[in-house]
N, C-alpha and C positions, 0 to 999 in steps of 0.2 A: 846389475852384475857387470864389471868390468870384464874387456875385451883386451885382446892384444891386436895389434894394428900395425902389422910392418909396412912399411915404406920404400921403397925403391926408386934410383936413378933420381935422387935429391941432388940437383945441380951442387957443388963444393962451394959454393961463395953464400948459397941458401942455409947450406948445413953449418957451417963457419959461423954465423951470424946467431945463429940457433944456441951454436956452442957457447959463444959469448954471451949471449943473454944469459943463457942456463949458468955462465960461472957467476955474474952479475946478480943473479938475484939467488945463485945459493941454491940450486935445485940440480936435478938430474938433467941430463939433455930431453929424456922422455917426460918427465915431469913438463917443462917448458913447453916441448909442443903442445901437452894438453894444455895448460894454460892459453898460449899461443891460442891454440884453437877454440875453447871458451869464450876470450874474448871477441875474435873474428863471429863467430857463430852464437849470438846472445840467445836462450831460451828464446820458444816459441811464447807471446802473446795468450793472456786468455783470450775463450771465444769472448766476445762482446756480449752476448745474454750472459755468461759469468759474473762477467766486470760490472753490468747492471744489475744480479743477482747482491753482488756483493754489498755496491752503493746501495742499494735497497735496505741492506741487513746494517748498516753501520747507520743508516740515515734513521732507523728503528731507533736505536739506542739512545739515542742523541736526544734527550728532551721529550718524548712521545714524539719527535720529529718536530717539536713546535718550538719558533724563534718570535720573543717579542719585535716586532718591528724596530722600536726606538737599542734593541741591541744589536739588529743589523746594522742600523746607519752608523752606530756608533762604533764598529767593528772595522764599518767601509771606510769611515771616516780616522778611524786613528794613526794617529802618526803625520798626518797633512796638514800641513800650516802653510 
């Protein structure tokens, strides 16, 4: 659920640069700060037993999990001359 979020005693040289971005890429001023702030603030990280949960579930799929040897080398090996 979005939120409203004011802002106050944003230095002029801050908000000016804010404004210019926003005409620059075609957005609202307040659009922009979300943007703006998006980027600065990347989503949090899965936990780590997730991200191992996950490699776990894709590494399932993949073959019964089983790689002939001679398609590893030859996967390590392609493209090196």
């Amino acid at each position: 659920m979005p939120v409203t979020l004011t802002l106050t005693n944003i230095p002029d040289d801050l908000y000016e640069r804010l404004t210019r971005s926003a005409e620059l890429n075609h957005r609202t001023v307040g659009d922009q700060a979300v943007t703006t702030l998006e980027s600065a603030l990347p989503a949090q990280r899965p936990a780590s037993g997730e991200t191992l949960q996950r490699a776990y579930e894709l590494r399932s799929e993949l073959c019964d999990g089983q790689f002939p040897l001679e398609e590893i080398e030859a996967a390590k090996h392609a493209g090196r001359a």
